[in-house]
C-alpha positions in Angstrom: -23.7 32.0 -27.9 -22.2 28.9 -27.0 -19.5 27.5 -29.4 -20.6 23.6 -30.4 -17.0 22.8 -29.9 -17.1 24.3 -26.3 -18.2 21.3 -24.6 -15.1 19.2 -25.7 -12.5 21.6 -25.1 -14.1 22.0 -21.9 -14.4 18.3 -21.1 -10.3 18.6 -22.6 -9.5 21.1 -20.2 -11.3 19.2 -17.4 -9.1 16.2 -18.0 -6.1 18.5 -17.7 -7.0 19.2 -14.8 -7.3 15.9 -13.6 -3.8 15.2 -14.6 -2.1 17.6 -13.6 -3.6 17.1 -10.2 -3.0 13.1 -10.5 0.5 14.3 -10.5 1.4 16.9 -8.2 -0.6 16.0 -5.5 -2.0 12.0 -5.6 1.7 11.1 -6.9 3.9 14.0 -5.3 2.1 14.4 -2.3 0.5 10.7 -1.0 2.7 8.2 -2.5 5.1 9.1 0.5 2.7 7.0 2.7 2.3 3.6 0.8 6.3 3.7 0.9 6.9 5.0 4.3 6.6 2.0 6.1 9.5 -0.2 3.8 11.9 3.3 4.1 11.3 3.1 8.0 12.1 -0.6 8.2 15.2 -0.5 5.2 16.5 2.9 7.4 15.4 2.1 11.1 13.6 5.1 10.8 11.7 6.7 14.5 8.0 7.6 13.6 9.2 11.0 14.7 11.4 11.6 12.1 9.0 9.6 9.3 6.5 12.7 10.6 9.3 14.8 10.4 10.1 14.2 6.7 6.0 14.4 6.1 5.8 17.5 7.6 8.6 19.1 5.6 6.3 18.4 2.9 3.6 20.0 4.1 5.7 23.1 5.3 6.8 23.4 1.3 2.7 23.3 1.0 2.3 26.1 3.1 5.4 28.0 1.5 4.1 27.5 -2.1 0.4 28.8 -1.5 1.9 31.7 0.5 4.1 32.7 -3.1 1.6 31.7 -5.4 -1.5 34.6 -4.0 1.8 37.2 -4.1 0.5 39.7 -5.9 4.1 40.6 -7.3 4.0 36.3 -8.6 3.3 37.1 -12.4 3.5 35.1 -15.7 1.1 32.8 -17.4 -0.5 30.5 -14.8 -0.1 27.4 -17.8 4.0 27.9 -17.3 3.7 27.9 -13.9 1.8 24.7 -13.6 3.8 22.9 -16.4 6.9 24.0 -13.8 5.2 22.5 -11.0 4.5 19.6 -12.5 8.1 18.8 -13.4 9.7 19.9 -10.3 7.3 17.6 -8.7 8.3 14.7 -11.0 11.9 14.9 -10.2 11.7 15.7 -6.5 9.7 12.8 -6.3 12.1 10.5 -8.5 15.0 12.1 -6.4 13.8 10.6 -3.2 15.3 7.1 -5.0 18.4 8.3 -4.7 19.0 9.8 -1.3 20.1 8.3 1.6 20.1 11.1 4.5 17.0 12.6 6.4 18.5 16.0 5.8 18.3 14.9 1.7 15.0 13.5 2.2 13.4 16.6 4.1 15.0 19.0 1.3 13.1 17.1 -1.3 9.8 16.9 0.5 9.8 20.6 1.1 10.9 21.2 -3.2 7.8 18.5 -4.0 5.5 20.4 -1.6 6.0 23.7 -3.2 5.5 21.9 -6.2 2.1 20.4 -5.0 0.7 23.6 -4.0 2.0 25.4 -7.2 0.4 22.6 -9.2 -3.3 22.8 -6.7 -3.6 26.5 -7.2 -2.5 27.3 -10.9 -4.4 24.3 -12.3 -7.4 25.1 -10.3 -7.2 28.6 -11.0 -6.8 28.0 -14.5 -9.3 24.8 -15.1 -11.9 26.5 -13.0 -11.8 29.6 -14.7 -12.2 28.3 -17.7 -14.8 25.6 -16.7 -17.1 28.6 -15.2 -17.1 30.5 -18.7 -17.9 28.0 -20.4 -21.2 27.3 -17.9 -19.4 23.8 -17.5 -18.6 24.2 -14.2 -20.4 20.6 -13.5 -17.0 18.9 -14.8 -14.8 20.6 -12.2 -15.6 17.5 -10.3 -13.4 15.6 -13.2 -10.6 18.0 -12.2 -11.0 17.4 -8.7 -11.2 13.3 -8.9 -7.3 13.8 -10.1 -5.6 13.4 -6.5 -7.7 10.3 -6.1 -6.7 9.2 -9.2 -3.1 9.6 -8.3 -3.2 7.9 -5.3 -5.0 4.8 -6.8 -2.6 4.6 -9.8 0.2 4.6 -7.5 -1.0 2.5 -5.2 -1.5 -0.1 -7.7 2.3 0.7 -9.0 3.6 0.7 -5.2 1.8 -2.8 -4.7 3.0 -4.8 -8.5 6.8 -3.6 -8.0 6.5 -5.1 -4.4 5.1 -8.2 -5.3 8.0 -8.3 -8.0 10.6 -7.8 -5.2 11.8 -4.7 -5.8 12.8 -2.1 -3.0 11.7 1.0 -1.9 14.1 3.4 -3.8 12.5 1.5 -6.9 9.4 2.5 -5.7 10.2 6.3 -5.5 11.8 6.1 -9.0 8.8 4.5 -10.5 6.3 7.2 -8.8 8.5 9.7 -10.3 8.9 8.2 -13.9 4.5 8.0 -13.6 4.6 11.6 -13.0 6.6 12.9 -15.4 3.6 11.8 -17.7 1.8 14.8 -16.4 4.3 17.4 -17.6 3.7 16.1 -21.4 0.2 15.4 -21.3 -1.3 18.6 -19.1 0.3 21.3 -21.6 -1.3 19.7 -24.8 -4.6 19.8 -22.7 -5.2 23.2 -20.8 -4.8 26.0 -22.5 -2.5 29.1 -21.7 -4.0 32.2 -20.0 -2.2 35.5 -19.3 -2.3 36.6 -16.1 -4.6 39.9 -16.1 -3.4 42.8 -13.6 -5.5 42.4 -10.4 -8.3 44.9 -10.1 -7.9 48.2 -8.7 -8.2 48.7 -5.0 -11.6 49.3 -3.7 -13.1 46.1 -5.7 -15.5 43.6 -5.1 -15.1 42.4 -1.1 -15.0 39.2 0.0 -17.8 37.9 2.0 -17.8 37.9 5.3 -18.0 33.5 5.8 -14.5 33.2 4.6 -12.9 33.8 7.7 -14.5 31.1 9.0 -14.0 28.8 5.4 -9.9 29.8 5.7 -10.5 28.5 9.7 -12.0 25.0 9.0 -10.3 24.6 5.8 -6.8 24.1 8.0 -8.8 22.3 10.7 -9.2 20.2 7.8 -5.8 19.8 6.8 -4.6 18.5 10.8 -7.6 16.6 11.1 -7.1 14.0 7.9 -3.3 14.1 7.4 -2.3 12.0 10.3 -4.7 9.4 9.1 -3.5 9.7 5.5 0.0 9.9 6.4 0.2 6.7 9.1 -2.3 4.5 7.9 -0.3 1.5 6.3 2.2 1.9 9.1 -1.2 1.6 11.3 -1.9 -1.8 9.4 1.2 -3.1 9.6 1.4 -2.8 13.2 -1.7 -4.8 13.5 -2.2 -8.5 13.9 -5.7 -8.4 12.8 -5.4 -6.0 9.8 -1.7 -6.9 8.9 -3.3 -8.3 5.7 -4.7 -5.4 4.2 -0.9 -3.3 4.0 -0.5 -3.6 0.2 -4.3 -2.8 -0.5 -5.6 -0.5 2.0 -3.9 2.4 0.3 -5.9 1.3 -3.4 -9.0 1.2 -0.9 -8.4 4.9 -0.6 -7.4 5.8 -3.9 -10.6 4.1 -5.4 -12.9 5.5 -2.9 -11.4 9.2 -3.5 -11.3 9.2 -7.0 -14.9 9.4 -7.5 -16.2 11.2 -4.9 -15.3 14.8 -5.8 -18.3 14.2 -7.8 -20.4 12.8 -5.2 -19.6 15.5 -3.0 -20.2 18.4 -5.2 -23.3 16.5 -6.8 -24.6 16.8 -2.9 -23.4 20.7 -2.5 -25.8 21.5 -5.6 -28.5 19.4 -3.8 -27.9 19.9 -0.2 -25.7 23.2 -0.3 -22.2 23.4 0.3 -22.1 23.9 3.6 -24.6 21.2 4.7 -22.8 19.0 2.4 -18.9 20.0 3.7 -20.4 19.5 7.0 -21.9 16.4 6.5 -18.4 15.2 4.6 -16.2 16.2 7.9 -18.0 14.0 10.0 -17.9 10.8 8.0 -14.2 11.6 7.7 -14.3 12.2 11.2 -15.8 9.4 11.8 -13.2 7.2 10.0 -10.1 8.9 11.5 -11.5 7.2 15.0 -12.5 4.4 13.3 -9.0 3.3 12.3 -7.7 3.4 15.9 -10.6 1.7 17.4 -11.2 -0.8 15.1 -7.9 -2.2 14.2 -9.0 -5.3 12.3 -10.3 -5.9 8.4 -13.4 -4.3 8.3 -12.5 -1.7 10.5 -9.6 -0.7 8.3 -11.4 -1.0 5.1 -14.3 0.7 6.3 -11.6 3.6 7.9 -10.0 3.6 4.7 -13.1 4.1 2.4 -14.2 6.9 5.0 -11.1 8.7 4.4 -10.7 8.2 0.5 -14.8 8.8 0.0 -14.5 12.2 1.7 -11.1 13.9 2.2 -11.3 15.0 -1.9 -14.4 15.7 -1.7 -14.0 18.3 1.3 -11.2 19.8 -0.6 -13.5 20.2 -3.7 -16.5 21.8 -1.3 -14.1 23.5 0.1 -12.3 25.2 -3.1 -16.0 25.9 -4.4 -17.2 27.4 -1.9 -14.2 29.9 -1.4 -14.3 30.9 -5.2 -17.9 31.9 -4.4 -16.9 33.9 -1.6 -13.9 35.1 -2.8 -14.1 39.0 -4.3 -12.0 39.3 -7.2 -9.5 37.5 -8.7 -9.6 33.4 -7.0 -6.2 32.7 -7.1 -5.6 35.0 -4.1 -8.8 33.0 -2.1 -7.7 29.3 -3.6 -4.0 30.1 -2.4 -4.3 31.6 1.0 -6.8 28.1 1.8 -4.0 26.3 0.5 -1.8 27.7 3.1 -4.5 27.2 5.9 -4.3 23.8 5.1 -0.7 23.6 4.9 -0.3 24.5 7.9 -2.5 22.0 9.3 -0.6 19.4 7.5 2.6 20.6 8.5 1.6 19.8 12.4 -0.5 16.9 12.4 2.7 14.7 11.2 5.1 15.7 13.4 2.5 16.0 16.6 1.4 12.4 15.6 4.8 10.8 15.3 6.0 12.2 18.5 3.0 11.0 20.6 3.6 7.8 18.9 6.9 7.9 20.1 6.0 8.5 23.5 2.9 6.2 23.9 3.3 3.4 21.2 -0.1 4.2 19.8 -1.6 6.5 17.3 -4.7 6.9 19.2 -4.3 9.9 20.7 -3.3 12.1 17.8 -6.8 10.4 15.4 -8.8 11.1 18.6 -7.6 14.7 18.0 -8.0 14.8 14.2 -11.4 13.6 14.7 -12.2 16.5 16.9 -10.9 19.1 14.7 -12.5 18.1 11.6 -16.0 18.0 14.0 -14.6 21.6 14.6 -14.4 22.5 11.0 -17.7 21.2 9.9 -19.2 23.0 13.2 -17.5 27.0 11.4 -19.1 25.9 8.2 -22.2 25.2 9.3 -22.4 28.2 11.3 -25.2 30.4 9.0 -23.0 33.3 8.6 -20.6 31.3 7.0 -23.1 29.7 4.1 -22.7 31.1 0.8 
């Protein structure tokens, strides 16, 4: 039976979640693009080298999933998470203080290990706990973290602006909101030891999460060049110029709540209708913000991305936990890596093209296309769960 007090540690737990994912990946991983645009104008910076820096990021993503499914990676999954989450606070605060792409590359690759670290233990460890309970519902608290940590520092990015300050402020203040995380997240998820894995011959997984792994990095290429150029696409507009300090809260609001849209709509639609469904909205604002540079273009762009790109991720998670046989953490970490590596191309690809054709509209045209791709392999029946 069903401890009375279950429900509040559970909600607890949930919360924990949500701020440890606030952290390592709305602060660590996003903030980079609300600042981008004063560090390439304060450092004459090419947009090849601004995707550059991004996709050393997204390289450490990759690199951090790939070590966290090793099966020799052992330990409590609470101390590697509370380790994440304070190697992601200073790398992030660090990027103040340098001055040299090398510098700034080193500590994008650090802070992306640290954001995959921080995905895959705290999921592992909140969504574990959330199932036992039979409170899986509030694993869409959890997931509305990374839109919660873009929004909150948005709103920080856009106040120390307005008060004049520059952008190496900026990176010290996202790191100083961070560091909350490492205090709070301990005091609210509890610890878990790592059981051995199962023996060989255990439960297999099934056989649509090739195809989940597949779209799941389609995924990752087909949002990041949005998410990563957006306010550097505003501010090269005329029309839109207006919307640079806001446009980046437009997507932080919109994401924050719709991991729970989006996993309401899996229960009610199923998971892969409603991933599917979620890839071309998103898809639909990635062309949307190269062919309608002006307000409500932007801001409609900009809630498309926000409302969705979460809410794919939480889909997405879900969906390869029920797939997965055996312990998650392997599944959770080897979709992390798909998706790094999506990330880790779409950047650099995008910021070269720029380079060579002043426009971003060939690389969103692209993105669009594979995230159409990756809803297309979910949908695909043998892939449902």
């Amino acid at each position: 039976m069903t401890s009375p007090a279950a429900p509040m540690r559970s909600r607890s737990v949930a919360v924990g979640g949500l701020v440890a994912m606030a952290a390592s990946v709305g602060v660590g991983r996003f903030v980079y693009t609300p600042i981008l645009p004063l560090m390439t104008a304060a450092l004459g910076l090419s947009n090849t080298t601004a995707g550059l820096i991004a996709s050393a990021n997204f390289l450490g993503y990759l690199s951090g999933a790939l070590l966290a499914a090793a099966p020799a990676l052992r330990g409590s999954r609470r101390t590697w998470l509370s380790t994440a989450l304070g190697v992601s606070c200073l790398t992030t605060g660090a990027m103040g203080l340098a001055s040299s792409t090398m510098a700034f590359v080193v500590l994008r690759f650090l802070g992306g290990v640290a954001s995959a670290f921080g995905l895959v233990f705290a999921s592992a460890l909140v969504l574990d706990r959330l199932a036992a309970a039979g409170c899986s519902a509030l694993s869409a608290v959890h997931f509305a973290g990374v839109g919660t940590g873009i929004a909150l520092s948005a709103i920080l990015v856009s106040f120390l602006l307005a008060q004049g300050f520059d952008w190496r402020a900026l990176w010290l203040a996202s790191g100083g909101l961070a560091l909350l995380a490492v205090i709070v997240v301990p005091l609210l998820v509890p610890d878990r030891v790592e059981r051995l894995p199962a023996a060989a011959g255990g439960t297999r997984p099934a056989p649509g999460l090739t195809r989940l792994i597949l779209a799941y990095g389609l995924f990752g290429f087909g949002y990041v060049i949005t998410a990563t150029f957006m306010v550097a696409i505003v501010r090269g507009s005329v029309e839109a110029r207006s919307l640079e300090s806001v446009v980046w809260i437009v997507v932080g609001f919109s994401a924050a709540p719709s991991a729970a849209v989006w996993t309401w709509a899996g229960r009610r639609l199923g998971y892969s209708r409603a991933w599917t469904l979620a890839c071309i909205l998103e898809a639909t604002g990635v062309v949307v913000s190269v062919l309608w540079v002006a307000v409500p273009g932007i801001l409609l762009a900009a809630a498309l991305l926000g409302g969705t790109f979460m809410g794919l991720t939480a889909l997405g998670l879900i969906q390869g936990r029920q797939l997965a046989g055996g312990d998650p953490r392997r599944t959770l970490a080897l979709m992390t890596a798909a998706f790094g590596l999506g990330q880790i191309v779409g950047p650099t690809f995008a910021g070269v093209i720029y380079d060579i054709t002043g426009s971003f509209l060939a690389p969103s045209l692209t993105a669009g296309a594979a995230l159409a791709a990756a809803g297309w392999l979910v949908a695909s029946p043998s892939s449902s769960p």
